[in-house]
Every structure is written in structure tokens, then in C-alpha cells.
TIDRENBA-416880 format. One record per residue: residue in three letters; x, y, z of N, C-alpha, C in turn. Coordinates in Angstrom, 1 decimal, always signed. Last residue first. Example, Ala and Ser with C-alpha at 12.3 -4.5 7.8 and 13.67 -1.06 7.14 Angstrom:
# TIDRENBA-416880
R; SER; +12.8; -2.2; +7.1; +13.7; -1.1; +7.1; +12.9; +0.0; +7.9
R; ALA; +13.2; -5.7; +7.8; +12.3; -4.5; +7.8; +13.2; -3.3; +7.8
This chain:
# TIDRENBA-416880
R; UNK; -63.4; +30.9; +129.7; -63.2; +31.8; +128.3; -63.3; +33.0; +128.6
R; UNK; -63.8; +29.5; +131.8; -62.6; +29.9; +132.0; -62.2; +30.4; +130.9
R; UNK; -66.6; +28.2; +131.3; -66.4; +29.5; +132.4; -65.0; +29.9; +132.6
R; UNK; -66.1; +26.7; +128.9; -66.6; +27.9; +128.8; -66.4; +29.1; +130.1
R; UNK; -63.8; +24.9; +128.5; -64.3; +25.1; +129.7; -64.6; +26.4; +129.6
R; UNK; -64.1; +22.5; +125.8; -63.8; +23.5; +126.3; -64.4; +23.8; +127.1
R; UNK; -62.9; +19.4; +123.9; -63.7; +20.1; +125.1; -63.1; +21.2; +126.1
R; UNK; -62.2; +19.5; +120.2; -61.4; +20.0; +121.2; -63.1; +20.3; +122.7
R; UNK; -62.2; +16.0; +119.4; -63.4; +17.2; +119.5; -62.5; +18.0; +120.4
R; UNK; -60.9; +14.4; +116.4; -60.5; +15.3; +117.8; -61.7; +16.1; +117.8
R; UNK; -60.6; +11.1; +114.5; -61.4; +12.5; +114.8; -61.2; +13.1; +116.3
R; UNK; -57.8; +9.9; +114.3; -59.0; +9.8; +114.2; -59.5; +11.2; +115.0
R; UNK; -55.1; +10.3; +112.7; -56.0; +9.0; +112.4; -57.0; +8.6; +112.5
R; UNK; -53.5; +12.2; +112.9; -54.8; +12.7; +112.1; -55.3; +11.1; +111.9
R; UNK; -52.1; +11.8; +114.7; -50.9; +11.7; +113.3; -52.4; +11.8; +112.4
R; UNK; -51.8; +12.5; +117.6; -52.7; +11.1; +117.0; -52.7; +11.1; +115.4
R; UNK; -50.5; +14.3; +118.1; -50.2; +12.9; +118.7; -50.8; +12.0; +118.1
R; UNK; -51.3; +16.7; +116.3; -50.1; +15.9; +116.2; -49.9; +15.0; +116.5
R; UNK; -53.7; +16.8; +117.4; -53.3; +16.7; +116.3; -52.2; +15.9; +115.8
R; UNK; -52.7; +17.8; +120.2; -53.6; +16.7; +120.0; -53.8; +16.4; +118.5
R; UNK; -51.2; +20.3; +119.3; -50.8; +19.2; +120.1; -51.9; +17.7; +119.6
R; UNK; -53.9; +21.6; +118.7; -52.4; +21.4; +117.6; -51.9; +20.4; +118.1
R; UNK; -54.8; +21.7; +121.4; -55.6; +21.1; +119.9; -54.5; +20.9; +118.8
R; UNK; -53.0; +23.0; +122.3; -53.2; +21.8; +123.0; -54.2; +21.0; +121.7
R; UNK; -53.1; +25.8; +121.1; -51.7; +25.1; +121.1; -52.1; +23.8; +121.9
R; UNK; -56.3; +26.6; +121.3; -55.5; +26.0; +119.9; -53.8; +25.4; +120.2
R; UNK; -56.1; +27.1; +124.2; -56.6; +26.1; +123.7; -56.3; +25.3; +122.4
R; UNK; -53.8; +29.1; +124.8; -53.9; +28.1; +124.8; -54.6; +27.1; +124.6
R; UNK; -55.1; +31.1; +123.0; -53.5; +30.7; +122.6; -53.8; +29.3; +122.9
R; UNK; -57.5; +31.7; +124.3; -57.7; +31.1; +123.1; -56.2; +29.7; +122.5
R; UNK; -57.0; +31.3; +127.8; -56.9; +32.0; +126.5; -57.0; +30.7; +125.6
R; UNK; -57.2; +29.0; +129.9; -58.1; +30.4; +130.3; -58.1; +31.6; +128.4
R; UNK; -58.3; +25.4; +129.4; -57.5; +26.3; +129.6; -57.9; +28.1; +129.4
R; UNK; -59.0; +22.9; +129.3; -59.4; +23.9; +130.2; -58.6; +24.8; +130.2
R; UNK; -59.3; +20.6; +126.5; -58.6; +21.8; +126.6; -59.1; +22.8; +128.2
R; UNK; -59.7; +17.1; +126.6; -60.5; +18.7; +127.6; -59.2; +19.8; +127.6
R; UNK; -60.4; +15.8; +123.6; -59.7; +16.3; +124.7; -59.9; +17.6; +125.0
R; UNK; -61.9; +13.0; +122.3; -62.8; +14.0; +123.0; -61.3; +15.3; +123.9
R; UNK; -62.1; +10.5; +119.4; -61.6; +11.0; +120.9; -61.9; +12.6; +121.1
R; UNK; -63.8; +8.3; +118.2; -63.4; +9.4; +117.3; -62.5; +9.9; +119.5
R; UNK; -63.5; +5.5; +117.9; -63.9; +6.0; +116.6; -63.9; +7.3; +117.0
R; UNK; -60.8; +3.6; +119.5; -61.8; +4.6; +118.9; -62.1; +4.5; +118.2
R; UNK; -58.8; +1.9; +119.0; -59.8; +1.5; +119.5; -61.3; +2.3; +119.7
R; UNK; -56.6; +3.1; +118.3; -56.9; +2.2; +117.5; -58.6; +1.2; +118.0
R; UNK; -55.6; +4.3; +120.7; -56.1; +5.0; +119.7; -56.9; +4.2; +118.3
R; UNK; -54.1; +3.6; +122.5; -55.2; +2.9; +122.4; -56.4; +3.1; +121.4
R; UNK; -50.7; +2.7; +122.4; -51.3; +3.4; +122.1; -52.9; +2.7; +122.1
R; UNK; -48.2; +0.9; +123.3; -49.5; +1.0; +124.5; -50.3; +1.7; +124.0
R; UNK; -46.5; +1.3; +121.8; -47.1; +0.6; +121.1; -48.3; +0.2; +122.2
R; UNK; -45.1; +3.7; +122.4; -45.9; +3.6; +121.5; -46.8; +2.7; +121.1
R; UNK; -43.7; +1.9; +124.3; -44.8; +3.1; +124.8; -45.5; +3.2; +123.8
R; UNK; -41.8; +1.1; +122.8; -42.3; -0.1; +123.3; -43.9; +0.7; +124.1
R; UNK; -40.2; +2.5; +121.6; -41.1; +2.3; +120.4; -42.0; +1.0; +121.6
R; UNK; -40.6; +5.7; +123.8; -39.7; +4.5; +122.9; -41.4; +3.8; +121.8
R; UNK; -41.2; +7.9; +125.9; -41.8; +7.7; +124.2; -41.2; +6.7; +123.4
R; UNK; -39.6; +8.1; +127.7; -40.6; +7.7; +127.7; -41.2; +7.3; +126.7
R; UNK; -37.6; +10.8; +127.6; -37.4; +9.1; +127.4; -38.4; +8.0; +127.3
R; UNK; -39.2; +12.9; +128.1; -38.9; +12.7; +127.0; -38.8; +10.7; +126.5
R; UNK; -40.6; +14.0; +130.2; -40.4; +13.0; +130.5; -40.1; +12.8; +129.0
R; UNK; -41.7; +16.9; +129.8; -40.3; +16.7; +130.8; -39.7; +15.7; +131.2
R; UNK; -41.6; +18.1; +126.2; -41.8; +17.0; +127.4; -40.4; +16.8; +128.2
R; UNK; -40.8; +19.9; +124.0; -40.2; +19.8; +125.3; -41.3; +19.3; +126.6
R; UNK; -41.0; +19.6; +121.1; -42.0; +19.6; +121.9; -41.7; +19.6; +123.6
R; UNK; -38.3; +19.2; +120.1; -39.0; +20.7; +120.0; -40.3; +20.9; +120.6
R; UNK; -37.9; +16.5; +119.9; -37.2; +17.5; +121.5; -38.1; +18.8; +121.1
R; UNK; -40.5; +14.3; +119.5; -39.5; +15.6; +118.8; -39.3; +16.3; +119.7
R; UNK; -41.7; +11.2; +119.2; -41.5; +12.2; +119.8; -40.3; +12.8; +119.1
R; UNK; -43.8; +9.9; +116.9; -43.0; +9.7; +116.9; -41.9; +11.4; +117.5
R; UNK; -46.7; +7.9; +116.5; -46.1; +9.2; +116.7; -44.8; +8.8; +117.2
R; UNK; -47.7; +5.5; +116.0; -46.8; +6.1; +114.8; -46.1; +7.6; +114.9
R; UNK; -49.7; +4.8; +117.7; -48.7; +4.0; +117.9; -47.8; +4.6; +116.7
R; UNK; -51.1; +8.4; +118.8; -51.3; +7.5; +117.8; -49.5; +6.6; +118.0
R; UNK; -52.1; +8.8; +122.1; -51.6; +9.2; +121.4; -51.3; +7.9; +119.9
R; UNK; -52.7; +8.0; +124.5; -53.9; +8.3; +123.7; -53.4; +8.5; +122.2
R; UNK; -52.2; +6.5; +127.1; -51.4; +6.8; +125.7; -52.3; +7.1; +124.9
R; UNK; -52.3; +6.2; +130.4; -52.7; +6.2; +129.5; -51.9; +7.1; +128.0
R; UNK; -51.0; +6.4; +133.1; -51.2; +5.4; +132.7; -51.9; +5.3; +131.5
R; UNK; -50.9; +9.0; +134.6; -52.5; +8.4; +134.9; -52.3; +6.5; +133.8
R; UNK; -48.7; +9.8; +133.9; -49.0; +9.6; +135.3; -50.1; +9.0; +135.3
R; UNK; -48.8; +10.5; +131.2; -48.2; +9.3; +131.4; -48.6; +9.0; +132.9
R; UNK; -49.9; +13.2; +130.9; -50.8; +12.2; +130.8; -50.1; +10.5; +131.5
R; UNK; -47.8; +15.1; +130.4; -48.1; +14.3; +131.6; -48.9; +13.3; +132.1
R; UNK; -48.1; +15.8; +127.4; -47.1; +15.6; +128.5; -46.9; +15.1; +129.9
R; UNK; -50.6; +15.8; +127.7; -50.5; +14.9; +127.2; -49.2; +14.3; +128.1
R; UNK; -53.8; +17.5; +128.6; -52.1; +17.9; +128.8; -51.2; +16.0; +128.6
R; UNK; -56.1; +16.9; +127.7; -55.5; +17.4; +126.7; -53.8; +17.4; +127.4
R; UNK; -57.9; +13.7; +129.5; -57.1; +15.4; +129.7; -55.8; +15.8; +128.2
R; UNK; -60.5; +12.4; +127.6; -59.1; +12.7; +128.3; -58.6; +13.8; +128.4
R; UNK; -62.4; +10.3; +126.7; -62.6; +11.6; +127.1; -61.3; +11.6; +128.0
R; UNK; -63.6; +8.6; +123.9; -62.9; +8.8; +125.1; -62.7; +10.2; +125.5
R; UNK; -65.8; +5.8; +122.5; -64.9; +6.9; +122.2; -64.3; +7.1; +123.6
R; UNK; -67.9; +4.2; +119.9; -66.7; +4.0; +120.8; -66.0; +5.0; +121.0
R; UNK; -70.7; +3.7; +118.4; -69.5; +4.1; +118.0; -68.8; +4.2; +119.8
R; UNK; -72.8; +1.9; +115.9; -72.4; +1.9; +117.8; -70.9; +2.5; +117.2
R; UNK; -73.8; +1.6; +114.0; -73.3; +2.5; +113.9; -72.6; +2.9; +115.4
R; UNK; -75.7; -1.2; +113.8; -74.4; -0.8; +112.9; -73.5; +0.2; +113.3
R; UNK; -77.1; -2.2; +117.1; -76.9; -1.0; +115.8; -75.6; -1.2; +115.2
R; UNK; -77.3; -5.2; +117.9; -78.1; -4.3; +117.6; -78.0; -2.9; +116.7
R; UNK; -75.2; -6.6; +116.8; -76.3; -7.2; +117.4; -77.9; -6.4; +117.2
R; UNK; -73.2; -5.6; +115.6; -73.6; -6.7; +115.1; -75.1; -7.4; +115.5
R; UNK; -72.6; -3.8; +118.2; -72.8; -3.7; +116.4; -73.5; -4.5; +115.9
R; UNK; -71.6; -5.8; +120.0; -73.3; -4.7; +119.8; -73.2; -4.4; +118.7
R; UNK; -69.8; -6.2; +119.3; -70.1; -7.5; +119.3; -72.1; -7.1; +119.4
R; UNK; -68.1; -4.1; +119.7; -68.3; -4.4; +118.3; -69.5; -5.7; +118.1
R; UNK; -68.1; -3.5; +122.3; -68.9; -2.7; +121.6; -69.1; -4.0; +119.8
R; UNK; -66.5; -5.5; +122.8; -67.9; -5.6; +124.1; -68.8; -4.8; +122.4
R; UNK; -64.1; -4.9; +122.1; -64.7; -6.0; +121.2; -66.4; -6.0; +122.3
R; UNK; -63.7; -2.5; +123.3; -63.9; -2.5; +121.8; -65.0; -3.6; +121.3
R; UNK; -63.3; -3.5; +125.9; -64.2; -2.9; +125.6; -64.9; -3.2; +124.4
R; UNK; -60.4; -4.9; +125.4; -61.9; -5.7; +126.2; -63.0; -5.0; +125.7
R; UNK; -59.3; -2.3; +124.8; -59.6; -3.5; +123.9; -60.6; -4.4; +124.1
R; UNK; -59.3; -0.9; +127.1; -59.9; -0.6; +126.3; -59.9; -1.4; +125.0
R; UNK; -57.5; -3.4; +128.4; -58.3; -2.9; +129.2; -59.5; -2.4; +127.6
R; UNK; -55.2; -2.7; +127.0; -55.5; -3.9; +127.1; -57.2; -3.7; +127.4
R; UNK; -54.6; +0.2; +127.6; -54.8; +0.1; +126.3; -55.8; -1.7; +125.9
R; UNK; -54.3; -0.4; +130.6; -55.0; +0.2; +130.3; -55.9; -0.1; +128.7
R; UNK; -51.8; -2.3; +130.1; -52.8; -2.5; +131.0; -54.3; -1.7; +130.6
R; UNK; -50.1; -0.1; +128.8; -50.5; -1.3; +128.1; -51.8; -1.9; +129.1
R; UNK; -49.9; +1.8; +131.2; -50.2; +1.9; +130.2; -50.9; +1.0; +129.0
R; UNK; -48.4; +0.1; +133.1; -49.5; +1.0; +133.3; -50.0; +1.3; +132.4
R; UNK; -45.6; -0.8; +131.5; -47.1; -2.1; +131.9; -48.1; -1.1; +132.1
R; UNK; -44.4; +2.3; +131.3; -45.6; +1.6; +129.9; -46.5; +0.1; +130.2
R; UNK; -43.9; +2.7; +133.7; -44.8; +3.4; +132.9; -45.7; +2.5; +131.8
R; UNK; -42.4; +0.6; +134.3; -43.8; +0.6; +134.9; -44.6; +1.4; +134.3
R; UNK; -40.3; +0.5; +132.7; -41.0; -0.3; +132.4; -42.7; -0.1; +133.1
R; UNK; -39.1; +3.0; +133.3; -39.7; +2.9; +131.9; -40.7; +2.4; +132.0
R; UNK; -38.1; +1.9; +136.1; -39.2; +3.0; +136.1; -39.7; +2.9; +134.9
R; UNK; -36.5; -0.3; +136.6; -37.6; -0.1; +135.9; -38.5; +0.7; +135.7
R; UNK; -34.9; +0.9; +138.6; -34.5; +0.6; +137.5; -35.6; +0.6; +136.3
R; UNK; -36.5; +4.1; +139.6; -36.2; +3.0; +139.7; -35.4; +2.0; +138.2
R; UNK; -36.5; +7.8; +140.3; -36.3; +6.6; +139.5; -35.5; +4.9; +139.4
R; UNK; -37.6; +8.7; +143.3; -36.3; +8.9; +142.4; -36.6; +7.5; +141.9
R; UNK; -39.2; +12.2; +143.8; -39.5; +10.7; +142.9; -38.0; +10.3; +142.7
R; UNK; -39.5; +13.6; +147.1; -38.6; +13.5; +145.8; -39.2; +12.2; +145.0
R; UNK; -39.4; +14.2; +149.6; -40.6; +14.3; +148.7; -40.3; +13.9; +147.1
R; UNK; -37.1; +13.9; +150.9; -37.7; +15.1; +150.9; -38.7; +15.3; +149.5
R; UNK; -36.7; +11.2; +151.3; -37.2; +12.3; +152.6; -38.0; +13.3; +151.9
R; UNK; -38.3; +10.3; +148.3; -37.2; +10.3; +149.0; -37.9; +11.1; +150.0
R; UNK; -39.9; +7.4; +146.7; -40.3; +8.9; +147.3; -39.1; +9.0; +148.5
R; UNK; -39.6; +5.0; +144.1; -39.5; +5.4; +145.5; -39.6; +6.8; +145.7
R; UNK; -40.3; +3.0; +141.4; -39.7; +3.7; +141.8; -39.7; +4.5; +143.5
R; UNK; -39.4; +0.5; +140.4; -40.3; +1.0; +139.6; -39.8; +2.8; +139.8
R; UNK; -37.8; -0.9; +142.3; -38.0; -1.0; +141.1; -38.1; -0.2; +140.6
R; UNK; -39.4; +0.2; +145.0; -38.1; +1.3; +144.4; -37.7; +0.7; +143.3
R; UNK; -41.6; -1.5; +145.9; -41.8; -0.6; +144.3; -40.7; +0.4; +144.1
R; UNK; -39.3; -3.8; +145.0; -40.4; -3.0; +144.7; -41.4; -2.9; +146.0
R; UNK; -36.5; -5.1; +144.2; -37.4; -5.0; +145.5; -38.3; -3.5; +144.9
R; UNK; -36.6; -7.0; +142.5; -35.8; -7.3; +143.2; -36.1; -6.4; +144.4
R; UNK; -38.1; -8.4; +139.6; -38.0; -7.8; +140.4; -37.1; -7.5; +141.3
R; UNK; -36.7; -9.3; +136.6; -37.4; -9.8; +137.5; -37.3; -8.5; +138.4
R; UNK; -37.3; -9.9; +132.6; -36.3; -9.4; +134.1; -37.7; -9.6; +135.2
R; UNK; -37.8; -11.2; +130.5; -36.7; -11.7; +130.8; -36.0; -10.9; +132.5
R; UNK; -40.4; -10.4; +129.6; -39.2; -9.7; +129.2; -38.0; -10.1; +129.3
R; UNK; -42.1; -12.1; +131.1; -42.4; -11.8; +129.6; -40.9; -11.1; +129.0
R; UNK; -41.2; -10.6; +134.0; -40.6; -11.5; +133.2; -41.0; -12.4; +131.8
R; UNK; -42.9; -8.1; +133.7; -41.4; -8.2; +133.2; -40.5; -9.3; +133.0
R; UNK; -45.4; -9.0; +133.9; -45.3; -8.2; +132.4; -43.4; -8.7; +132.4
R; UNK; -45.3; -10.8; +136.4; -45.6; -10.9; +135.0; -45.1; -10.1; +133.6
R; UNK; -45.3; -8.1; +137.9; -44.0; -9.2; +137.5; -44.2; -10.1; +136.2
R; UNK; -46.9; -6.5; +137.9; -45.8; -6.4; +136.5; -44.8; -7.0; +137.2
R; UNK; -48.9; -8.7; +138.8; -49.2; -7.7; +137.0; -48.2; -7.3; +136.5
R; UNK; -48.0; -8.2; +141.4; -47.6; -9.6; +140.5; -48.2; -9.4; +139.1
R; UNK; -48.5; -5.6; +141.5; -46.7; -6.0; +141.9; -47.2; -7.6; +140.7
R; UNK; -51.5; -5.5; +141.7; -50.5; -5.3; +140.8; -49.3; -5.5; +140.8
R; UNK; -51.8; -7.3; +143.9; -52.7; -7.7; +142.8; -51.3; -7.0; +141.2
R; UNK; -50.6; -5.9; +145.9; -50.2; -6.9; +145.6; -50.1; -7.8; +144.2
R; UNK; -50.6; -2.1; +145.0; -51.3; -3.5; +145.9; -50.5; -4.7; +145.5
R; UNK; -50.0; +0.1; +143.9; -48.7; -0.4; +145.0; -49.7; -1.4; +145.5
R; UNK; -51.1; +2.2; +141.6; -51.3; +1.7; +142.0; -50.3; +0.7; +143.0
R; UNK; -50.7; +5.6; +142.3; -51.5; +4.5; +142.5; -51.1; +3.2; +140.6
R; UNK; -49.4; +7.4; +141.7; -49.3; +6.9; +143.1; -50.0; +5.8; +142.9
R; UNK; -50.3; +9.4; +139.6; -48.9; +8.5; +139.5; -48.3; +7.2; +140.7
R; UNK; -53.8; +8.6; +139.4; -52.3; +9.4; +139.4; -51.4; +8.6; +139.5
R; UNK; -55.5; +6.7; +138.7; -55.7; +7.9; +139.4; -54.7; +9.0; +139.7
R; UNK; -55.4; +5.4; +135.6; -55.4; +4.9; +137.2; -55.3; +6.5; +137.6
R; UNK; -58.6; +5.3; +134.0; -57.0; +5.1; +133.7; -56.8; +5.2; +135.3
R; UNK; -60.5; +6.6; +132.3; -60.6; +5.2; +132.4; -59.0; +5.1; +132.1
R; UNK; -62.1; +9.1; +132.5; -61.4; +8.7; +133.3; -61.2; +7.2; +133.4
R; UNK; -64.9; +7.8; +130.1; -63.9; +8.8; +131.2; -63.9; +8.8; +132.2
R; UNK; -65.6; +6.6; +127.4; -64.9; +6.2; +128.7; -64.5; +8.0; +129.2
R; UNK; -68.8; +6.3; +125.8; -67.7; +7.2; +126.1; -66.7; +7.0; +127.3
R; UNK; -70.5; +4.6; +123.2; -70.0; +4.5; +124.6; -69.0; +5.3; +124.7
R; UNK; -73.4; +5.2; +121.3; -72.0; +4.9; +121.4; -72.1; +4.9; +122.8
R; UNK; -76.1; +5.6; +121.4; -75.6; +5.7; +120.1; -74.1; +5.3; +120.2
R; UNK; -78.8; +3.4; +122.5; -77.8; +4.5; +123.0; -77.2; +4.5; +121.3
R; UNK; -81.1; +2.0; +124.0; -80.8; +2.5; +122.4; -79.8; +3.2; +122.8
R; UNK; -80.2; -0.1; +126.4; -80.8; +1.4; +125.8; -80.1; +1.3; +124.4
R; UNK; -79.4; -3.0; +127.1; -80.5; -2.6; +127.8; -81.1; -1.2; +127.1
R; UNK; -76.7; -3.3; +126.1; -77.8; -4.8; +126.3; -79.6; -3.9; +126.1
R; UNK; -75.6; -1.2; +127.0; -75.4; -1.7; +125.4; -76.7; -2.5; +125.4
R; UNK; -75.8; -1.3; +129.9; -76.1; -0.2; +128.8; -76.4; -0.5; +127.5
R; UNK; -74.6; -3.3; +130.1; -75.8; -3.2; +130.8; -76.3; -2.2; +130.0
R; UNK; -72.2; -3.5; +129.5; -73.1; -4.5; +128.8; -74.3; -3.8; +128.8
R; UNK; -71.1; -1.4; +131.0; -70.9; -1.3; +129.8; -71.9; -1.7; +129.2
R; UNK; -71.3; -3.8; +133.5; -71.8; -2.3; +133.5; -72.0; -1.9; +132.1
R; UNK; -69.3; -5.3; +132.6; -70.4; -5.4; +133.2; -71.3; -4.3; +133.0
R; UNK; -67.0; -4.2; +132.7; -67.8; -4.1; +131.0; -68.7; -4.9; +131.4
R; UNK; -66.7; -3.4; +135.3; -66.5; -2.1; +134.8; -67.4; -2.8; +133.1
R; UNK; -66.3; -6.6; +136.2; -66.9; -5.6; +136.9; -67.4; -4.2; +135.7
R; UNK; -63.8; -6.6; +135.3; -65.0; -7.4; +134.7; -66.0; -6.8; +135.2
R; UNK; -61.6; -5.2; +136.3; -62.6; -4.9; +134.7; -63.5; -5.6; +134.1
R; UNK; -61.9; -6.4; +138.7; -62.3; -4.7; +138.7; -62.8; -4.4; +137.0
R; UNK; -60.6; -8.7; +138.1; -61.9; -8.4; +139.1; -63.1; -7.0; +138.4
R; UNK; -58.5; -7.6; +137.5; -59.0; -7.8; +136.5; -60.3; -8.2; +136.7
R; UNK; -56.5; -4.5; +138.4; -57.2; -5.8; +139.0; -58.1; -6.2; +137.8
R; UNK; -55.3; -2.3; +137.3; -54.8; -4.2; +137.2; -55.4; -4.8; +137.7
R; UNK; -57.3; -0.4; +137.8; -57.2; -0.9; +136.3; -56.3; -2.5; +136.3
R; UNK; -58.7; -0.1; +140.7; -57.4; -0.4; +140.3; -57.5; -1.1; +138.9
């Protein structure tokens, strides 16, 4: 659980161990975000984004249909704060890969100059928000001609969960079966991150 903060001491524990212990040349996160749209509902978190919301001035009142709830018939139906959960999940995360940064930068200085920091994320961005991560540069600035099905989402308060600023260069896994689609997700990933830091497009050779 990315809100437990147990859990991220834990996680740049590990990190250290690496840094501390091998010549390595950088650190790569992946999968360093919550597991899908369902998770997370523990206690540890409800009071993470009570916190976050009353920083805001609002309060809960009954969560997680706040945020939001699963109808009979399987349905998501949005909570008042639905926005807001998106983006605590998100800033959490971004928060999270800051801890990092400074883990790395603090090896810089120690042992190599050139320690570099990076990430490895699913190219489908449009959806990305389910896992609680923003990869996307704090300057992008959404356009209906890209038809995301969660448009609203992209305010200037999402933008500013971006973690992009914490890289040195990012990694997205194009899997997709034609060329079309790999270059239209690499375009995409271009765009999100407004050319601020280096894109490796990762390809799934057995699906070329």
C-alpha cells in the first residue's frame, strides 16, 4: 500500500541497499504505484486522505462512497470526492518518488556523479490514473482531441502530482501488436511530458 508510510520505508530501505552496497549506474522503479483502481480501502489510508482533504478544508462523511462505490450491477459511481481521491493517490505516489530522488541524489554525492534515476510505466496513460500515477509533465495541458475517457481529471491540482521532475530519463511499455500503434503511444508520451525528459519507447518484440 503506497499510503502506508511503513511500507515506504521499507521500499528505500531496499533502494539504500543497492546504492550503499553495488556499483550500479542508476535506479529504475517499476510498478511503483498502487495496483489498480481498487486498492487501496485500509484504515491507514481513509486517514491519508482525510488528512489530505482537510489540508483543503473538506471532510469526509462516509467513505469510501466519498471517493467512490460499486453499484449492484458492478458499476463505479462517483463520489463527491472522486477528483480528490484520484489526485491524494497520485500526489502520494509523486511524494513517495521524491523520497527516492533525494535517497539517489544523496549517492551522487557520495559515490558516483552520474547515478541516474528513472521509471518504467505502462504507455496507456489515459488510464494510467487507476494505478495512481502521473507521469506526465506538471505543464501539460489536456486537449478534448485526445479523447480521454476521464477528461475532468487533468485540472491544474493533478498536474501538479506530476513526478516527472524526478527523473532523469523515463521508460514507456508500448505492448502493442502494429507499428501504428506503437508510434501513436510514443507521440502520446511525447506530448505528456512536453519533451522535458528523455522517452525510451519499451517494445514487446513477441507481439511485432
Amino acid at each position: 500500500n503506497p499510503s502506508n508510510k511503513e511500507v515506504q520505508d521499507f521500499q528505500l530501505l531496499r533502494v539504500e541497499e543497492v546504492l550503499k552496497n553495488y556499483d550500479v549506474d542508476g535506479i529504475v522503479l517499476d510498478r511503483c504505484r498502487y495496483d489498480n483502481i481498487y486498492a487501496d480501502f485500509s484504515h491507514v489510508t481513509r486517514n491519508a486522505f482525510e488528512d489530505y482533504l482537510a489540508a483543503q478544508g473538506k471532510s469526509l462523511d462516509n467513505f469510501p462512497a466519498d471517493a467512490y462505490k460499486i453499484d449492484k450491477n458492478g458499476t463505479l459511481v462517483k463520489g463527491k470526492y472522486y477528483k480528490e481521491w484520484i489526485t491524494f493517490r497520485s500526489q502520494t505516489v509523486a511524494d513517495f518518488t521524491g523520497r527516492i530522488r533525494e535517497l539517489v541524489n544523496s549517492y551522487k554525492e557520495k559515490k558516483n556523479p552520474n547515478l541516474k534515476m528513472a521509471a518504467y510505466v505502462g504507455s496507456w496513460y489515459e488510464v494510467y490514473y487507476q494505478n495512481g500515477v502521473n507521469w506526465a509533465s506538471k505543464d501539460f495541458q489536456y486537449n478534448s482531441r485526445l479523447g480521454f475517457p476521464e477528461s475532468e481529471i487533468y485540472s491544474a491540482e493533478y498536474n501538479n502530482t506530476s513526478y516527472l521532475k524526478n527523473l532523469d530519463f523515463l521508460m514507456i511499455g508500448t505492448y502493442y501488436k502494429t507499428p501504428k500503434e506503437v508510434n501513436r503511444y510514443i507521440t502520446l508520451g511525447n506530448i505528456l511530458t512536453c519533451g522535458q525528459c528523455p522517452i525510451l519507447g519499451s517494445m514487446s518484440l513477441p507481439d511485432l
